[in-house]
N, C-alpha and C positions, 0 to 999 in steps of 0.2 A: 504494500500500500504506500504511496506516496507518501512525502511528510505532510504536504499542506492538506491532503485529505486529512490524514493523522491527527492536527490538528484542528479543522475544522468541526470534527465528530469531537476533541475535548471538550471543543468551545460550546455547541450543542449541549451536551451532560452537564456539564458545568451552569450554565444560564436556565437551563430548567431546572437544576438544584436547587438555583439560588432562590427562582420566583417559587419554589413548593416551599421556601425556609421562609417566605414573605419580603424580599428584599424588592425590590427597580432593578431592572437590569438596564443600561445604556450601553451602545457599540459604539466606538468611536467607525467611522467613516474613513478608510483607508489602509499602507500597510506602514507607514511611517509612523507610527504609534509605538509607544516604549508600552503600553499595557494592552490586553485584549477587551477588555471588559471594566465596566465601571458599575460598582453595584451600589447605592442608595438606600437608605432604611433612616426615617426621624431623621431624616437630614443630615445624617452623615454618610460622606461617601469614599469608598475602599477602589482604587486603581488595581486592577490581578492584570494579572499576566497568566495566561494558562499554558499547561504541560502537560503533552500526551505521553505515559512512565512507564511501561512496560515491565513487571515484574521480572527480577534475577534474582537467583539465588535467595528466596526470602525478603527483598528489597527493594523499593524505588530509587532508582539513582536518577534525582531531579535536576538536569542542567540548567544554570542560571545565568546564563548569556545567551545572547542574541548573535548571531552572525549569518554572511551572507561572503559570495565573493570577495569583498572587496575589505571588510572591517570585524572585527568581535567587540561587541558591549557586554559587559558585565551589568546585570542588574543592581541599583541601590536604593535606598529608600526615600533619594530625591524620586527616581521615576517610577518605582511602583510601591505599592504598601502590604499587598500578595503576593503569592504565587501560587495556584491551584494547580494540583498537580492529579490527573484523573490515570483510574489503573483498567485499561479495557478488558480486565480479567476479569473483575469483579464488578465493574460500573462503579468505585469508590472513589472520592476524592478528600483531597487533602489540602488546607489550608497552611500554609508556611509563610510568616509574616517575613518582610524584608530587612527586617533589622536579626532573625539566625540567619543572613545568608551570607557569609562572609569567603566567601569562595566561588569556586565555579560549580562544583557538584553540591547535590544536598541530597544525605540518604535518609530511608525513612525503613525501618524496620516495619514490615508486613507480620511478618512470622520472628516466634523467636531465635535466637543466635543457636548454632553448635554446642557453643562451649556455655552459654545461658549465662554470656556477658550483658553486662545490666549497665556498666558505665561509660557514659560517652556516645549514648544509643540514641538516638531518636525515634521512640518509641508511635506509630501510625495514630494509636489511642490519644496525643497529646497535641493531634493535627485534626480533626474531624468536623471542629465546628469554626465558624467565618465568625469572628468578634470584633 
């Protein structure tokens, strides 16, 4: 499957997520946008970025740039305040505010570890709900 189909099916799950959780969903207009989606609720409003995550090994491994031919952006929490990162295993998605992203990967523990490592995890249970 292509990427931008890829993502366009996140962007779908994700914006129905949000209006079943009671949110506004807005689309920005184009591809030059550092977020996918703007979701609104009581007048506040959350910039995401969505990510289509393919389960490995127990794990979402969530890339948090942007690139194209010519450049690579790092996402930060001047240009987005999310990252929804949707798993087309399960139809699950996952909330990851932009100030834990302080790299280019961001993993998300599905399943527990081999060795039933607990520190330094990012547990999927402590991503689930948009705040």
């Amino acid at each position: 499957m292509h990427i931008k189909t890829k993502g366009y099916i996140a962007e779908i799950y994700v914006t129905a997520r949000l209006i079943e959780d009671g949110w506004r969903v807005l689309n920005p207009i184009g591809e030059n946008n550092r977020y996918d989606l703007v979701a609104e609720r009581s007048g506040k409003f959350i910039r995401i970025q969505v990510k289509y995550a393919t389960p490995k090994n127990g794990a979402l491994n969530i890339n948090c740039r942007s690139s194209n031919n010519w450049s690579v952006l790092h996402y930060s929490p001047k240009d987005i305040d999310v990252i929804a990162a949707f798993n087309p295993k399960d139809k699950s998605i996952y909330y990851i505010p932009s100030d834990k992203i302080n790299k280019t990967l961001f993993n998300i523990r599905i399943k527990p570890t081999k060795n039933n490592q607990k520190s330094k995890i990012n547990l999927s249970k402590d991503f689930v709900n948009l705040k």
